[in-house]
N, C-alpha and C positions, 0 to 999 in steps of 0.2 A: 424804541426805535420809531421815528418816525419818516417816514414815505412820502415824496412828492406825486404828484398824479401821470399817469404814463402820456407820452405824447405832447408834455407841458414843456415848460423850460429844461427840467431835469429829471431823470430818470434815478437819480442818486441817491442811495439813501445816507441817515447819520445818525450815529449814532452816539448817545451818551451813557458814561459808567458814572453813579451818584449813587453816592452811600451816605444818603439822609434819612432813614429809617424806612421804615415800611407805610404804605399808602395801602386804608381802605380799599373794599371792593367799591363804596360808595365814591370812596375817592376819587379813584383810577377811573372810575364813569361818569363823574362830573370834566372831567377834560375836555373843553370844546377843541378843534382844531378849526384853525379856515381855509375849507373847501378848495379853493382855489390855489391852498398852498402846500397840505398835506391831504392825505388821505387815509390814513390810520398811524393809530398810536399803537404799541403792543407792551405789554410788561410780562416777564418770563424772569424764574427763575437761575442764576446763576446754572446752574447745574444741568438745566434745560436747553438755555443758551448755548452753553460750551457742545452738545449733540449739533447743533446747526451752524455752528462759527467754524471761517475757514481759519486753517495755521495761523495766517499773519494775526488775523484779529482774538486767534484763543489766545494770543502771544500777548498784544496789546492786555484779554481782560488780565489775564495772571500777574502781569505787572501790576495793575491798578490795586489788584488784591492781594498781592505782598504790600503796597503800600500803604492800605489798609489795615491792615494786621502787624504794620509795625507803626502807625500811628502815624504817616507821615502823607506826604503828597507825590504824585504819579502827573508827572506832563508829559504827553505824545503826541508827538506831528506826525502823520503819513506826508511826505513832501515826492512822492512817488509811488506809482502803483507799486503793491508788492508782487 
């Protein structure tokens, strides 16, 4: 998840679902972000995740992860709030 800084252009966050394998602790701390454009990066667990995701968005991961589990690809637009 990454976060813009409050008060800047956008208060918005975005989020991405990527199942490219697992990342290091060394990894995931090597991440620079620029300052100016975010302000933190966070990496959670599915499982953990799904405790803090509202409806629409637990909606959105469960798709991702059927399409996951059946080998295939998952595209979603939000083209409105939900």
């Amino acid at each position: 998840m990454l976060r813009a800084p409050l008060g800047q252009r956008t208060t918005h966050e975005i989020g991405f679902i990527v199942d490219g394998g697992r990342l290091t602790r060394r990894q995931i701390g090597s991440i620079v972000l620029d300052p100016n454009e975010h302000t933190e990066v966070d990496d959670k667990s599915p499982d953990v995740r799904k405790k803090e995701m509202s409806t629409h968005s637990l909606t959105r991961l469960q798709a991702a992860t059927r399409a996951r589990h059946i080998r295939s690809i998952c595209h979603l637009e939000q083209t409105a709030l939900p």
